[in-house]
C-alpha positions in Angstrom: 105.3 96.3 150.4 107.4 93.7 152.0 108.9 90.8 149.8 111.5 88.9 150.5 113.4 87.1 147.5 115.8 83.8 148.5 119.1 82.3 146.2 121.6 80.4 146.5 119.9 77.0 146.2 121.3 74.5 144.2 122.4 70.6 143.8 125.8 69.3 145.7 126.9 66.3 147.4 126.9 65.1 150.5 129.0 66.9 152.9 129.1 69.7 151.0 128.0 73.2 151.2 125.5 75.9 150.1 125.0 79.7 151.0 120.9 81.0 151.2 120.7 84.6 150.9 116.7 85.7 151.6 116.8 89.5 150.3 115.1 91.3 153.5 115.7 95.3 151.7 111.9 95.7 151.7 111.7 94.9 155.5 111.8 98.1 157.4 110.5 97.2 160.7 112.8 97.4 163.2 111.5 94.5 165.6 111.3 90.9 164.0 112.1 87.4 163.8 113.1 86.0 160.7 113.9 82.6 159.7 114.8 79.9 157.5 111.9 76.8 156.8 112.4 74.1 154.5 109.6 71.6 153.0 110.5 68.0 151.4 108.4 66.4 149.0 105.0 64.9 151.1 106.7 66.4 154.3 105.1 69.4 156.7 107.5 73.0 156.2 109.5 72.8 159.6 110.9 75.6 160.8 115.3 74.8 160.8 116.7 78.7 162.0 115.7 81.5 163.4 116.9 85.1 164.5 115.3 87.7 165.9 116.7 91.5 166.1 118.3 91.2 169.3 120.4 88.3 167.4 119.3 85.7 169.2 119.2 82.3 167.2 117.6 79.0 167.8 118.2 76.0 165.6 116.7 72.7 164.5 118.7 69.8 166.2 119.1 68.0 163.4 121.1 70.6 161.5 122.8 72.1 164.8 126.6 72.4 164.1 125.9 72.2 160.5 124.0 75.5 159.7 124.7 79.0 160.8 121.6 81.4 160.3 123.2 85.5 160.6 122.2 88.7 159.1 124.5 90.5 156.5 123.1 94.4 157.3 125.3 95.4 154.7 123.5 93.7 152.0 120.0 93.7 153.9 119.9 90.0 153.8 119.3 86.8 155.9 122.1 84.3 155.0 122.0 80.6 156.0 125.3 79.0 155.8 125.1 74.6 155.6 127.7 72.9 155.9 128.2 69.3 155.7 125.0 68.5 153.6 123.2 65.3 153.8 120.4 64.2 152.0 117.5 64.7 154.3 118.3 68.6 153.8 116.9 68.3 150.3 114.0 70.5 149.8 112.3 73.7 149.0 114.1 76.2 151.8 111.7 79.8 152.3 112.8 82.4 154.4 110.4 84.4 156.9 110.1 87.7 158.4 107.3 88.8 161.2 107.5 92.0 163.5 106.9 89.9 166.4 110.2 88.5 168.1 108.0 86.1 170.3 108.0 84.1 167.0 111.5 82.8 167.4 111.0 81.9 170.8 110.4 78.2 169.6 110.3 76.6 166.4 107.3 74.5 167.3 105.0 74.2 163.9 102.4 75.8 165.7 104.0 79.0 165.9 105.6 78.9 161.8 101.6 79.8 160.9 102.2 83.2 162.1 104.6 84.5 160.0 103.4 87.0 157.8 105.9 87.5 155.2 107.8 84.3 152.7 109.9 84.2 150.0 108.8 82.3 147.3 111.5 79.6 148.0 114.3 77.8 146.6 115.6 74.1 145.7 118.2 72.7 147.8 119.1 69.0 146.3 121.8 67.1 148.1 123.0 63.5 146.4 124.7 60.7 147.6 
């Protein structure tokens, strides 16, 4: 059974950092996209990184430069690095993980339905 467990979340200050780490050890499939989604408070989840196992990424623009989405194989886990934090990236952050790479071919909402496997999410509070 797949489950994917995130940490890292947390409270800091603008322009500084966090680490996500979505534990993936229970995904064995060897195709896949996987991602990183964050929802605000009244806000739709929006798809922000994605990777797929040929480690090719795609990012949200508004957090291009700022947030580096990689695997750590060693560790069997997604990691998403931010940098420079502003407020607007406070929210809940969930990682994803489907076998079907066409996923991360855009980040379009229409497309974050599909996924078939999410963490159960974690708090990412950034304060002025």
């Amino acid at each position: 059974q797949v489950q994917l467990v995130e940490s890292g979340g947390g409270s800091v200050q603008v322009g500084g950092s966090l680490r996500l780490s979505c534990d993936t050890s229970t995904y064995t499939y060897g195709s896949y996209c996987m991602g990183w989604f964050r929802q605000a408070p009244g806000q739709e989840r929006e798809g922000i990184a994605l990777i797929d196992s040929d480690g090719r990424t795609t990012y949200l623009d508004s957090v291009k430069g700022r947030f580096t989405i990689s695997e750590d194989n060693a560790k069997s886990a997604l990691v998403l690095q931010m940098d420079s934090l502003k407020p607007e990236d406070t929210a809940v952050y969930y990682c994803a993980a489907d076998q079907r790479r066409g996923l991360c071919s855009s980040l379009h909402a229409s497309l974050r339905t599909f996924f078939v496997y999410w963490g159960q999410g974690t708090q990412v509070t950034v304060s002025s």
